[in-house]
N, C-alpha and C positions, 0 to 999 in steps of 0.2 A: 278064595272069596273075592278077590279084588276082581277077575275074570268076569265074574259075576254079576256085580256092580256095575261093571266099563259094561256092559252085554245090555245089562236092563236100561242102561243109560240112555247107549245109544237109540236103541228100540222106543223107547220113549219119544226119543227129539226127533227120529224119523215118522215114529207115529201125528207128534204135533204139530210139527214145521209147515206142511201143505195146509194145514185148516187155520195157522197165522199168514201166509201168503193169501189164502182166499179171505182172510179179515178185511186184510189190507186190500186187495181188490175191493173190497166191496167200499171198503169209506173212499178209494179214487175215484171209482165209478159217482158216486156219491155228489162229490166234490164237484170230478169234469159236469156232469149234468147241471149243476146249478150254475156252474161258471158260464156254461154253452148256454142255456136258456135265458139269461143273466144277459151276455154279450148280444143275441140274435133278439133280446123284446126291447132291448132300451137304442130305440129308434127316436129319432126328432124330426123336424120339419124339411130336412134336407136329406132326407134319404132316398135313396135314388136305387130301386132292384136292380139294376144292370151291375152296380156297386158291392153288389153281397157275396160276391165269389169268394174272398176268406171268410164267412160264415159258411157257405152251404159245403167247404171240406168236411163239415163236420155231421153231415148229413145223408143219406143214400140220399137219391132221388126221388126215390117215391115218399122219403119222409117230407123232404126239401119242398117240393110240390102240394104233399100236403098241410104243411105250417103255413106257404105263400094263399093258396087258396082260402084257408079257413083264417086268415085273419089279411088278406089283402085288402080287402073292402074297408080297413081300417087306415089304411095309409093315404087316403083321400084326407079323409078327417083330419091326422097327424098334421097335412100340408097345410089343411085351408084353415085350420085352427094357430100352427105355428105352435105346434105341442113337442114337448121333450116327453117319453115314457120313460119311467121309473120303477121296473118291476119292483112287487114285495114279495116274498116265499111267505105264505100265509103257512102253509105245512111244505118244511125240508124235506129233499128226496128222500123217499124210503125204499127198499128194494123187496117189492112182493113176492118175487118169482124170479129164480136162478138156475142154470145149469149148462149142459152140454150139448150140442145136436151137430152132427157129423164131425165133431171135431172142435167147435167152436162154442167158442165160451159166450153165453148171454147172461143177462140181468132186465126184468122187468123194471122200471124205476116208475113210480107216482110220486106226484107231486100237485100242490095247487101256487097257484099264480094271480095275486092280484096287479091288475092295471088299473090304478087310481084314475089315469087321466081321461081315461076311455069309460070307468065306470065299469071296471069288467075283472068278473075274477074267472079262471080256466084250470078246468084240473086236467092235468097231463097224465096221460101211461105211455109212456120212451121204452121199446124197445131197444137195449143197446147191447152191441156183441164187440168183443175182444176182437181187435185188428194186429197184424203183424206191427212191431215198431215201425210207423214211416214220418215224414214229416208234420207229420197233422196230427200227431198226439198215438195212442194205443186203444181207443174208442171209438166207434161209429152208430152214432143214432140210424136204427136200420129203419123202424117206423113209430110213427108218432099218430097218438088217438086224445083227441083233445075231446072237452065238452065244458063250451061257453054259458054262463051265466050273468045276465046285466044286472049290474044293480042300483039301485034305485038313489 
């Protein structure tokens, strides 16, 4: 009987181990996202894009490119106002959409983002896929689809 018991044991904590490891992925992924969009909107009067190169580790290119573009036109403002941003998470990340493709681990992540200073709330969809351990964390925003809202 004891055979038995150790058998189904095992089979158990093998069956549930991987789906507590992807829990746990998913509140880091979580986590990193609001830390990184956190870090990369809470810009002031002195920010200088030549200056961002430890933010855009955290970004492919084409995402990096596309967060600069679609809120660049705001860092005039930032200057000539002498404004500090102060993101709020109106809605914490959630992850829509997960899985696998050739190998590599992704996570859809939305979120919204208010910019009190700007008058501006943004909802975010972050692509982000699993990276080898390196020194920039185990996460890379592959791309980012925003959609801006003023308000009044």
């Amino acid at each position: 009987m004891k055979p038995l018991w150790q058998g189904t044991l095992l089979w158990f904590m093998l069956l549930i181990s991987p789906l507590t490891l992807y829990a746990q992925d998913e509140t880091d992924v979580c986590q990193w996202v609001k830390q990184i969009l956190t870090t990369t909107l809470s810009v002031d009067y002195t920010y200088e894009p030549a200056n961002a190169a430890e933010l855009k580790k955290n970004y492919s290119l084409n995402a990096w490119n596309a967060l600069s573009s679609f809120l660049g036109s705001y860092v005039e403002v930032i200057k000539e106002q002498h404004l500090t941003l102060h993101p709020k998470f109106i809605k914490d990340p959630e992850i829509s959409e997960q899985g696998i493709v050739s190998g590599i681990t992704y996570w859809r992540v939305d979120e919204v983002v208010s910019l009190p200073e700007l008058n501006l709330t943004i909802a975010f969809s972050l692509l982000i896929i699993k990276t080898n351990p390196s020194p920039y964390g185990h996460f890379l925003i592959q791309s980012i689809n925003m959609l801006k809202k003023e308000n009044s």
